[in-house]
C-alpha positions in Angstrom: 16.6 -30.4 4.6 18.4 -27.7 6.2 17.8 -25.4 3.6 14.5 -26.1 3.2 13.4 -25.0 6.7 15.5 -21.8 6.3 12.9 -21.5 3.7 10.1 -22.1 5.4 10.7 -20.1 7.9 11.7 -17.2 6.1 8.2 -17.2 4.1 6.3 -17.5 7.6 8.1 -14.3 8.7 7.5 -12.5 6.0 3.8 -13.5 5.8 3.7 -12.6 9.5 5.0 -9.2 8.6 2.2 -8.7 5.7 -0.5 -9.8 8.1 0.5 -7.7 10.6 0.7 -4.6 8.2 -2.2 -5.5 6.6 -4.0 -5.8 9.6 -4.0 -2.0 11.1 -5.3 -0.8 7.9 -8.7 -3.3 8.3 -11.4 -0.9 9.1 -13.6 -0.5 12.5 -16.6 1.7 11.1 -17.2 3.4 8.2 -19.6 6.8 8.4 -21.0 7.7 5.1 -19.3 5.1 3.0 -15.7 6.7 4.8 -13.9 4.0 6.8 -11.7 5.2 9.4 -8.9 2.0 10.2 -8.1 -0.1 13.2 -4.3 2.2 13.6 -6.2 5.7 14.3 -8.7 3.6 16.8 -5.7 2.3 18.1 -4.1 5.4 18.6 -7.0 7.4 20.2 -7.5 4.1 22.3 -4.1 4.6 23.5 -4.6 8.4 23.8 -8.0 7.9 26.1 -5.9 5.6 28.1 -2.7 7.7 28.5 -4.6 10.4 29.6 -6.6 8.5 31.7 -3.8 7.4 33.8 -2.4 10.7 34.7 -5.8 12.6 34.8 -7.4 13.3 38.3 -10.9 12.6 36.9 -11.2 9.2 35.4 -12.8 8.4 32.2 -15.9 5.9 33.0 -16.9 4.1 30.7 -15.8 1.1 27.4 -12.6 2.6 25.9 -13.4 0.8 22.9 -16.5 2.6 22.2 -15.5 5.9 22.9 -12.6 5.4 20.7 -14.9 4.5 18.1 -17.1 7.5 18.7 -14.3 9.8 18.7 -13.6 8.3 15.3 -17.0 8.5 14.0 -17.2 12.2 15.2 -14.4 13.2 13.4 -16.2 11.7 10.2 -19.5 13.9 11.2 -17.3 17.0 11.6 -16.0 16.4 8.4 -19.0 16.0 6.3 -21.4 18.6 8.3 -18.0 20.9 7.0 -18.8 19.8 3.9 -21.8 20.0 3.8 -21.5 24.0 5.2 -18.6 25.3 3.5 -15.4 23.7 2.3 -13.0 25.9 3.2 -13.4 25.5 6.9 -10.8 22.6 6.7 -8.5 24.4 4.9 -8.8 27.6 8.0 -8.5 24.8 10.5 -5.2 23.7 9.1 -4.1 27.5 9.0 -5.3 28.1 12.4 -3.6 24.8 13.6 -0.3 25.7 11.9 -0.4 29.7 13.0 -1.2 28.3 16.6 2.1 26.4 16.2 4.3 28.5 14.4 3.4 31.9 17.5 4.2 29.2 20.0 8.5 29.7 20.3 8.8 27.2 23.1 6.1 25.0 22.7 8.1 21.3 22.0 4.7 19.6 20.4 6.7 16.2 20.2 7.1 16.0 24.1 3.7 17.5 25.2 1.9 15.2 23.0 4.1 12.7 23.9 3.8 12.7 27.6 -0.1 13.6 27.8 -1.8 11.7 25.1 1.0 9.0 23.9 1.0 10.1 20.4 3.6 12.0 18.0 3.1 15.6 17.0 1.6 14.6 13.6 -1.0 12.1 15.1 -1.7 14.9 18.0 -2.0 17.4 15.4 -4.2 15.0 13.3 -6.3 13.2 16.4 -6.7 16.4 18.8 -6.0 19.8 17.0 -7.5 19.8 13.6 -10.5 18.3 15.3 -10.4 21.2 17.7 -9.9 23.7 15.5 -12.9 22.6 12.9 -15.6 22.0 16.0 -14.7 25.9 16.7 -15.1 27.0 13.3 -18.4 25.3 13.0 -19.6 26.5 15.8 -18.4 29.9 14.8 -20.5 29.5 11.4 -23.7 28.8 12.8 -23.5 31.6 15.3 -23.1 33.8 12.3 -25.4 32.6 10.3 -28.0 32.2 12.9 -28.3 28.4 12.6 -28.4 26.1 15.4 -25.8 23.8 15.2 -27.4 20.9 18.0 -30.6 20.5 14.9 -27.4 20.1 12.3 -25.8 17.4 14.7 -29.2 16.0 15.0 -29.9 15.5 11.5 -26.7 14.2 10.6 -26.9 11.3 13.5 -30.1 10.5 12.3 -29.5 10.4 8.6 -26.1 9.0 8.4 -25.2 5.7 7.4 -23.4 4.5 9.6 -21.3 0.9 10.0 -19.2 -0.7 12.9 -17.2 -3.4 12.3 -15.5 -3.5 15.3 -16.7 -7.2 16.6 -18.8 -7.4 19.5 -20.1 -3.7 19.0 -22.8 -2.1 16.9 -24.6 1.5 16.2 -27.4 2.7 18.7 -29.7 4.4 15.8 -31.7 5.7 19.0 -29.0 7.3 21.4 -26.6 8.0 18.9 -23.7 5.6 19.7 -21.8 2.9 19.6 -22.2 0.0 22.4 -21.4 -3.2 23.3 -23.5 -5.8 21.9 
């Protein structure tokens, strides 16, 4: 008997554990077929928050859904890059790195730390590779005398676009996610 619930037990721990694994890996929206996961909402959700709480100007607004759109925007920037040129992700990641590596004193792990609440990879990830391929974007359009806000524009209204986030949907007229 004793044994038994040893047992038992044991397997509801370790299905607990799977579920809970399992679980930040469901996704929350998926742009173009490309699902982004409930751990990077989580994170940026955190992020918003963290930053929130130290900032002198408070964010207004449903965490959730700017989460979500931050997500959703960092889809967009990658396919408009694709859709322009390539090897603006791979410059980003240089830029990103060089940025870093000129920077002696800069410790990434406790600014990112104490201002958004996220490691160094995840603030490298979440805030400056998405930095870093807005600029480059912008930078291409200026060159090649293309305006960047029709670009945005067309994407938003073209894009397939999915939230499965419950309780929240796509805005196909203003371009973004609410609250149902």
């Amino acid at each position: 008997m004793i044994k038994s619930k040893k047992i038992i037990i044991f397997v509801l721990v370790v299905l607990s554990a799977v579920v809970f694994a399992g679980f930040r890996f469901i996704p929350v929206l998926s742009v173009q077929g490309k699902k982004a996961n409930y751990s990077e909402f989580l994170k940026i959700k955190n992020a918003i928050e963290k930053t929130n709480t130290i900032s002198k100007d408070k964010i207004i607004g449903d965490l959730n859904s700017l989460a979500m759109m931050n997500l959703m925007e960092q889809e967009f920037l990658d396919i408009l890059i694709d859709n322009v040129d390539h090897n603006l992700k791979v410059k980003a990641e240089d830029i990103v790195s060089e940025a870093i590596i000129k920077t002696p004193d800069l410790s990434l792990d406790e600014v990112s730390e104490e201002l958004y609440g996220l490691s160094s990879a995840d603030f490298r990830k979440l805030v400056l590779l998405p930095q870093a391929k807005r600029d480059l974007l912008e930078n291409y359009f200026k060159k090649n005398n293309q305006d960047i806000i029709q670009a945005w524009a067309s994407l938003y209204g073209t894009a397939s676009v999915k939230v499965y986030y419950p309780g929240y949907y796509w805005d196909t007229k203003e371009y973004a996610i609410k609250k149902k």
